[in-house]
C-alpha atoms as a printed R data frame, in Angstrom:
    type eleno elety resid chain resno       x       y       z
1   ATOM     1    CA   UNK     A     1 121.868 110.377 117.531
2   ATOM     2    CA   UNK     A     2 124.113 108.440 120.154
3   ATOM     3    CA   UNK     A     3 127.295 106.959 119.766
4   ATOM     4    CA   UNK     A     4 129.347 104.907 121.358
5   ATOM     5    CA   UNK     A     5 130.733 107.046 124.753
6   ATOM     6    CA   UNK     A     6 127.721 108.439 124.653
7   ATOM     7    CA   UNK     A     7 125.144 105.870 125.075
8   ATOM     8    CA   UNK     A     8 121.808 106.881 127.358
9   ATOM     9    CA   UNK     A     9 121.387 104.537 130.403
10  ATOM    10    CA   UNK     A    10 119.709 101.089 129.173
11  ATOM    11    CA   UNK     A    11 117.370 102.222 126.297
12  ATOM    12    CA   UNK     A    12 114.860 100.189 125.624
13  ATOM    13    CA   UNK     A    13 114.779  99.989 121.942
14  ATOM    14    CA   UNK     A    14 111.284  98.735 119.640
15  ATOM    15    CA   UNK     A    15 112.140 100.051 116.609
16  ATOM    16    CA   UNK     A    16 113.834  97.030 114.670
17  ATOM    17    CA   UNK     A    17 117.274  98.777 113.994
18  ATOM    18    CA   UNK     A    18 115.964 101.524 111.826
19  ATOM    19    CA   UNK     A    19 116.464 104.163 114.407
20  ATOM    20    CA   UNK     A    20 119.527 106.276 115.386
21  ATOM    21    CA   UNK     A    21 118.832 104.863 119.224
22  ATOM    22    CA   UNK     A    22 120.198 101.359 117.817
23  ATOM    23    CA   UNK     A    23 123.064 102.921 115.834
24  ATOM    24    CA   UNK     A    24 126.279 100.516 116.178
25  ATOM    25    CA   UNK     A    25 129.992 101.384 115.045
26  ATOM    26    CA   UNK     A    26 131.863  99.255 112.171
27  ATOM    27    CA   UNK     A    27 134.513  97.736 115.271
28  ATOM    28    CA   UNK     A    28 132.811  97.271 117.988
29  ATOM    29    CA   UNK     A    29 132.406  94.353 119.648
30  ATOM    30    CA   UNK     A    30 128.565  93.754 120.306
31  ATOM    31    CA   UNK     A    31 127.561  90.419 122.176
32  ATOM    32    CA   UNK     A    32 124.062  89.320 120.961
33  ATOM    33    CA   UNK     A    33 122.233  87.602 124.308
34  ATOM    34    CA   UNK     A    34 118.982  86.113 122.440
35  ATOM    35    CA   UNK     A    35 115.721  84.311 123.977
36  ATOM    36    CA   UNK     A    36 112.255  84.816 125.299
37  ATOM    37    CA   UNK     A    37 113.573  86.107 128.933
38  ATOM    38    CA   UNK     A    38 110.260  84.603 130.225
39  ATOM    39    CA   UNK     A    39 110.994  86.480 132.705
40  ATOM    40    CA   UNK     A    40 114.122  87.723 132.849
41  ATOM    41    CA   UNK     A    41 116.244  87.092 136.210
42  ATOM    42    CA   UNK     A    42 119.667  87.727 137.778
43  ATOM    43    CA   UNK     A    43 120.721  84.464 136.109
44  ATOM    44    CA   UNK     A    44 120.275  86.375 133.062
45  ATOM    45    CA   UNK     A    45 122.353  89.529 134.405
46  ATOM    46    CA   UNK     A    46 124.785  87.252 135.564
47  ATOM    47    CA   UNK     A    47 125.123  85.435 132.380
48  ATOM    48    CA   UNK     A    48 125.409  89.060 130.294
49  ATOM    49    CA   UNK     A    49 127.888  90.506 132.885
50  ATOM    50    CA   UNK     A    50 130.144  87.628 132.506
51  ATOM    51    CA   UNK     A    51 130.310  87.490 129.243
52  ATOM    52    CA   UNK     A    52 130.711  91.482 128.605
53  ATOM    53    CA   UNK     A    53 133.421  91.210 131.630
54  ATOM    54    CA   UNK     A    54 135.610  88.420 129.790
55  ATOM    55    CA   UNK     A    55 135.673  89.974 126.443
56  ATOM    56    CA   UNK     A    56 135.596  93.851 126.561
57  ATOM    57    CA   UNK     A    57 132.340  93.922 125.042
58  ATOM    58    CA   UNK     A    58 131.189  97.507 124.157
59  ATOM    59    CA   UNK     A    59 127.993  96.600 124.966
60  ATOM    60    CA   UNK     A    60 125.151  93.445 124.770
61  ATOM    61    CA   UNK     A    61 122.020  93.834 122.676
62  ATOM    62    CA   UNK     A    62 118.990  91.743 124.423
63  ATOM    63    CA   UNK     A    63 117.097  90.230 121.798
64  ATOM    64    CA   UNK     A    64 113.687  89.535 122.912
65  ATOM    65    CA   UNK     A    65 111.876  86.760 120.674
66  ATOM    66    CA   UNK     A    66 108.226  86.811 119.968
67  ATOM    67    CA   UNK     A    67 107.682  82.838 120.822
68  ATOM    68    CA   UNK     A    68 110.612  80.497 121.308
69  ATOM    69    CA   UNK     A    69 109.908  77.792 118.578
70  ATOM    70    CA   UNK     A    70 111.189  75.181 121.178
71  ATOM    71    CA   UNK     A    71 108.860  76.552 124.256
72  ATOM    72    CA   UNK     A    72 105.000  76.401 124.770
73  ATOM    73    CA   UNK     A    73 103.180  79.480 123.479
74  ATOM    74    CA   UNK     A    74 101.012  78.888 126.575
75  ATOM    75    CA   UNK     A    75 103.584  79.891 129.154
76  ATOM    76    CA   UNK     A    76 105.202  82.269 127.161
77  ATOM    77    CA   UNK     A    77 104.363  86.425 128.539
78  ATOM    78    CA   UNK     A    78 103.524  89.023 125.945
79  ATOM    79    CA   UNK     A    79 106.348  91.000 124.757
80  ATOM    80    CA   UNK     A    80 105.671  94.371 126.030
81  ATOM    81    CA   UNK     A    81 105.807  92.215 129.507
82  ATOM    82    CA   UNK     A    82 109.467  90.401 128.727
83  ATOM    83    CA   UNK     A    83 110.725  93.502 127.283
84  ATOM    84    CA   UNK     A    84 109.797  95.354 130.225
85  ATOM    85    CA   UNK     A    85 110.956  93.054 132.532
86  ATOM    86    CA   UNK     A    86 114.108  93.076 131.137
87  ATOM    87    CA   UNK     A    87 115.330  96.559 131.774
88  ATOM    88    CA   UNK     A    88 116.565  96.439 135.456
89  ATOM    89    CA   UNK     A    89 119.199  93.606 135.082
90  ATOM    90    CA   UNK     A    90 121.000  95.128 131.642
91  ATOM    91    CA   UNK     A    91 124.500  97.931 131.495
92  ATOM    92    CA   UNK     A    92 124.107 101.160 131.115
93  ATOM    93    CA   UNK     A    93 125.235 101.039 127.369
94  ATOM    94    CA   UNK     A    94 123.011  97.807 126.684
95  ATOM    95    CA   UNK     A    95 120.185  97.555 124.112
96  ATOM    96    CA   UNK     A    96 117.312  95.795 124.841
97  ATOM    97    CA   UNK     A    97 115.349  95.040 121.475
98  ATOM    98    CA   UNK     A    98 112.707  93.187 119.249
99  ATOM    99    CA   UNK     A    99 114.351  93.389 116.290
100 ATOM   100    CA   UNK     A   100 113.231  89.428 115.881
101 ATOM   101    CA   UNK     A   101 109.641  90.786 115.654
102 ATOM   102    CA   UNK     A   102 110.195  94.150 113.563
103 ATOM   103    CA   UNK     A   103 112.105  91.754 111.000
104 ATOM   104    CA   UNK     A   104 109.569  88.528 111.331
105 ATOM   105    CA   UNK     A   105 112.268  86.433 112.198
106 ATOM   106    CA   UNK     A   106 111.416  83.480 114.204
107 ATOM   107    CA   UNK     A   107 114.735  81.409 113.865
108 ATOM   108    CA   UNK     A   108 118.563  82.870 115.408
109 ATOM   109    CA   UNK     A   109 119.843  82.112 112.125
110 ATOM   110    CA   UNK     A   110 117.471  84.595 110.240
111 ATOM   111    CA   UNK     A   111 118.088  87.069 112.997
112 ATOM   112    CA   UNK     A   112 121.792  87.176 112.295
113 ATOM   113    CA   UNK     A   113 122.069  87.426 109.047
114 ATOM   114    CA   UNK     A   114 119.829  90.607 109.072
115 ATOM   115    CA   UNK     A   115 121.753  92.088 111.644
116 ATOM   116    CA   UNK     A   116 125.530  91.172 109.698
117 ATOM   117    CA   UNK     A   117 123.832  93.089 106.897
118 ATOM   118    CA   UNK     A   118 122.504  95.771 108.691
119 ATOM   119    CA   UNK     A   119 125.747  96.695 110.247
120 ATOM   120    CA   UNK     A   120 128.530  95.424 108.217
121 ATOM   121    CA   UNK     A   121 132.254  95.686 110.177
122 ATOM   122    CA   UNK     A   122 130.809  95.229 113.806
123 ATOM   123    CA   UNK     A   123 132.078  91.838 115.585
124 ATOM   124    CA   UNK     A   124 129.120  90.242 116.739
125 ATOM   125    CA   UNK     A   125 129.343  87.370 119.488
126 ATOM   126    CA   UNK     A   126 126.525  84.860 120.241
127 ATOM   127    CA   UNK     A   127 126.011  84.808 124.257
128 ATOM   128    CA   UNK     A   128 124.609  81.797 125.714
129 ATOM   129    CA   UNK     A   129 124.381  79.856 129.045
130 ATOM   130    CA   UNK     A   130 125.625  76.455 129.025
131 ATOM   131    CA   UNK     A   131 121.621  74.752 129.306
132 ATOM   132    CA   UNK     A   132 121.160  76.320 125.665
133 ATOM   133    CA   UNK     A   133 124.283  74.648 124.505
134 ATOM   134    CA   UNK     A   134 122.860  71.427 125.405
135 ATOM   135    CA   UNK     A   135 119.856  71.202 123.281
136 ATOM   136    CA   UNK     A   136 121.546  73.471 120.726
137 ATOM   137    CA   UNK     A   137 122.076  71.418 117.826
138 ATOM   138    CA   UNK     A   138 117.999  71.285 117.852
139 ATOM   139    CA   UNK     A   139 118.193  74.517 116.933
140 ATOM   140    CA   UNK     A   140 117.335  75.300 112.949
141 ATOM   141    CA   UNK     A   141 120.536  76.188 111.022
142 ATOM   142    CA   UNK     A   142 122.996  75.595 114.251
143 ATOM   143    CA   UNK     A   143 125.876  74.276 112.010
144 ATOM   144    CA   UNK     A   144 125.197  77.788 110.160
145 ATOM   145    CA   UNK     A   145 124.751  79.738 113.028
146 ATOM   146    CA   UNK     A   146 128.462  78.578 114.338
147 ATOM   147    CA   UNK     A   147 129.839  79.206 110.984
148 ATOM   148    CA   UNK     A   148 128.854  82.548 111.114
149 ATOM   149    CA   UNK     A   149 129.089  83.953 114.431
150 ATOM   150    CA   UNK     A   150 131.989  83.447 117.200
151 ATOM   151    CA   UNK     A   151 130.077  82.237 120.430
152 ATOM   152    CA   UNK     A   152 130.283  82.370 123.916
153 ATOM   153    CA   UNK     A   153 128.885  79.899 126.734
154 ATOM   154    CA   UNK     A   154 128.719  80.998 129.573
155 ATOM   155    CA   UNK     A   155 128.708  78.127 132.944
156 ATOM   156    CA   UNK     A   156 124.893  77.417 134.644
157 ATOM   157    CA   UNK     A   157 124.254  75.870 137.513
158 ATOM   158    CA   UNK     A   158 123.792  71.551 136.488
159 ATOM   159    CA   UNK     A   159 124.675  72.302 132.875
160 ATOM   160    CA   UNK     A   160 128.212  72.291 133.028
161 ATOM   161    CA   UNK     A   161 128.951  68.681 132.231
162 ATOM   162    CA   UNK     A   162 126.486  67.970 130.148
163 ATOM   163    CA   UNK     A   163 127.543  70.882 128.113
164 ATOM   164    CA   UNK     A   164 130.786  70.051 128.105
165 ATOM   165    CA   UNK     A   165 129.804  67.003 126.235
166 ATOM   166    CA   UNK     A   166 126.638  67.939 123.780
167 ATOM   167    CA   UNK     A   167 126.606  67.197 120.515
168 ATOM   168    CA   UNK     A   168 127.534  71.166 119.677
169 ATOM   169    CA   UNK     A   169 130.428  70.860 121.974
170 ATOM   170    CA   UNK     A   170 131.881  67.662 120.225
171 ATOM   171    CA   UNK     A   171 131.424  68.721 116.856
172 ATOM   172    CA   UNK     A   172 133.498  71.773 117.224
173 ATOM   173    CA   UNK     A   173 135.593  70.606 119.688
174 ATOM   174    CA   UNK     A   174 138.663  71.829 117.399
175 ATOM   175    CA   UNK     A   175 137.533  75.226 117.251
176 ATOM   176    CA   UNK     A   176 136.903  75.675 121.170
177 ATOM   177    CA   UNK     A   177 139.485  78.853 122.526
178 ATOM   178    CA   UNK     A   178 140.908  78.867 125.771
179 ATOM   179    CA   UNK     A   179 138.537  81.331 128.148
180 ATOM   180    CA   UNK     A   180 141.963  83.395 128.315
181 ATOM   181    CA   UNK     A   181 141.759  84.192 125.199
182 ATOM   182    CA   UNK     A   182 138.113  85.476 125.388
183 ATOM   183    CA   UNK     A   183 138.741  89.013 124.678
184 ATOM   184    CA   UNK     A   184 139.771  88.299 120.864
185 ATOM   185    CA   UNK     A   185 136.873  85.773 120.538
186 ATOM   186    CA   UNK     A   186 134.285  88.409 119.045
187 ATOM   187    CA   UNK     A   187 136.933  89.350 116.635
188 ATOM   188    CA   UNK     A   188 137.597  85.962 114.981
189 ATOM   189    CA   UNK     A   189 136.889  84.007 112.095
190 ATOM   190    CA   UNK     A   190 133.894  81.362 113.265
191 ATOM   191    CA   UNK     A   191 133.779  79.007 113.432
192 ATOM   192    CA   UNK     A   192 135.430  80.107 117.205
193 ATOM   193    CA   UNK     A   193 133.773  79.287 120.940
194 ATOM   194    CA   UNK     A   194 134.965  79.740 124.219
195 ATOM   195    CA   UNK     A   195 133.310  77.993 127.239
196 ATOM   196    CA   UNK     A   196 133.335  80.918 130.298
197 ATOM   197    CA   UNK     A   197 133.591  78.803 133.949
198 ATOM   198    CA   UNK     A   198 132.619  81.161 137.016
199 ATOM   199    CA   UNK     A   199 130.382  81.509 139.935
200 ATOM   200    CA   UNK     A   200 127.509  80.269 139.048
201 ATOM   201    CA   UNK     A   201 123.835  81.755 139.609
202 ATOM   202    CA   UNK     A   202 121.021  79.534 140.277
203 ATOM   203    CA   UNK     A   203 117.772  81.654 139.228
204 ATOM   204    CA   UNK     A   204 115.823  80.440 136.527
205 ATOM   205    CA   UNK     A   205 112.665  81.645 134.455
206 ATOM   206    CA   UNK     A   206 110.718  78.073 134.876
207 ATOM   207    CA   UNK     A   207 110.884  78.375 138.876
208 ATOM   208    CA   UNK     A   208 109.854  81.651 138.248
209 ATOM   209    CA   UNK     A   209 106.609  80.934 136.234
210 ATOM   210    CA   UNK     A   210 106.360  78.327 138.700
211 ATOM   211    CA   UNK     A   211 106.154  80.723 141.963
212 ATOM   212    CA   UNK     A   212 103.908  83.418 140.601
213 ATOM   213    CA   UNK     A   213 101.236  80.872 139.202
214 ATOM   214    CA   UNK     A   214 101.107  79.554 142.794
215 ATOM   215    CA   UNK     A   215 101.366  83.283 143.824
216 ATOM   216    CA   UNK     A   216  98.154  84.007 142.104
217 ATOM   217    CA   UNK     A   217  94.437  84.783 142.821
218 ATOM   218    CA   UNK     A   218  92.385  81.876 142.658
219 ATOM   219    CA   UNK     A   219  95.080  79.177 142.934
């Protein structure tokens, strides 16, 4: 068993949670960075680093979806593929995991409530980039999802001002902290955001997709 201090460099974890390898301490402060990471990219690392930078985090668990329910399942990589992928741009004490799949969860709202359960006393944080927190509110349960989870949002490149005014945004617009206040964010009551502004990083997973299919045999 591993504990916190004493974490193996960026283990890969498939087992769901049920394992000592995804053992987390009541206290901690554990940012959750979900999505389908199809592929993951420095924008990604970028996006993790930030966030673990600005609020102490002890470390970021990578939740890997089987099939974003707002993406085509045609472009979307098997798992073993994303999960794979994954593994260069994470910490050294990061987790990268499909707990979504070990749990049949297809929805974030599903996933966090079996994860609060599972490890009662650790202050989870929602990491996102500020693209997701433009469509957000099409997300199933998002009202429930900020009432249950502080979250961050971290800057993208284009996104900023259209974030700054999404539907998400302006709903809790009284509950938004100021980003220097980000390191007690994971450790309050939600509802409780913070908007992270930065260098930005201008790699994305469509342009991606988009080079290797032109990259590839035949085409």
């Amino acid at each position: 068993m591993w504990r916190a201090g004493l974490a193996p460099m960026s283990p890969v974890v498939r087992d769901g949670g049920l394992r000592p390898g995804f053992h987390l301490e009541p206290g901690m402060k554990i940012g959750l960075f979900g999505g389908s990471f199809n592929p993951a990219h420095e924008g990604h690392r970028h996006v993790a680093d930030t966030a673990r930078i600005k609020m102490g985090l002890d470390r970021i668990l990578w939740l890997v979806s089987p099939q974003n329910p707002l993406k085509a399942k045609t472009e979307t990589a098997p798992l073993s593929q994303r999960i794979s992928e994954i593994t260069p741009f994470i910490g050294p004490n990061d987790i990268v995991s499909d707990f979504e799949t070990r749990i049949g969860a297809t929805y974030t709202l599903d996933t966090l409530r079996a994860l609060k359960a599972r490890f009662p006393g650790v202050h989870f944080v929602w990491i996102m980039g500020g693209d997701s927190l433009v469509s957000f509110h099409k997300w199933r349960g998002w009202l429930q999802i900020m009432a249950m989870v502080p979250v961050a949002i971290v800057s993208r490149p284009g996104a900023m001002m259209n974030a700054r005014f999404s539907h998400a945004a302006k709903r809790f617009m009284h509950y938004r902290i100021k980003e220097r206040q980000a390191r007690i964010l994971p450790a309050m009551t939600a509802p409780a955001w913070s908007f992270f502004k930065g260098p930005l990083h201008g790699h994305s997973s469509t342009a991606i997709r988009a080079q290797r299919r032109q990259s590839a045999p035949g085409i």
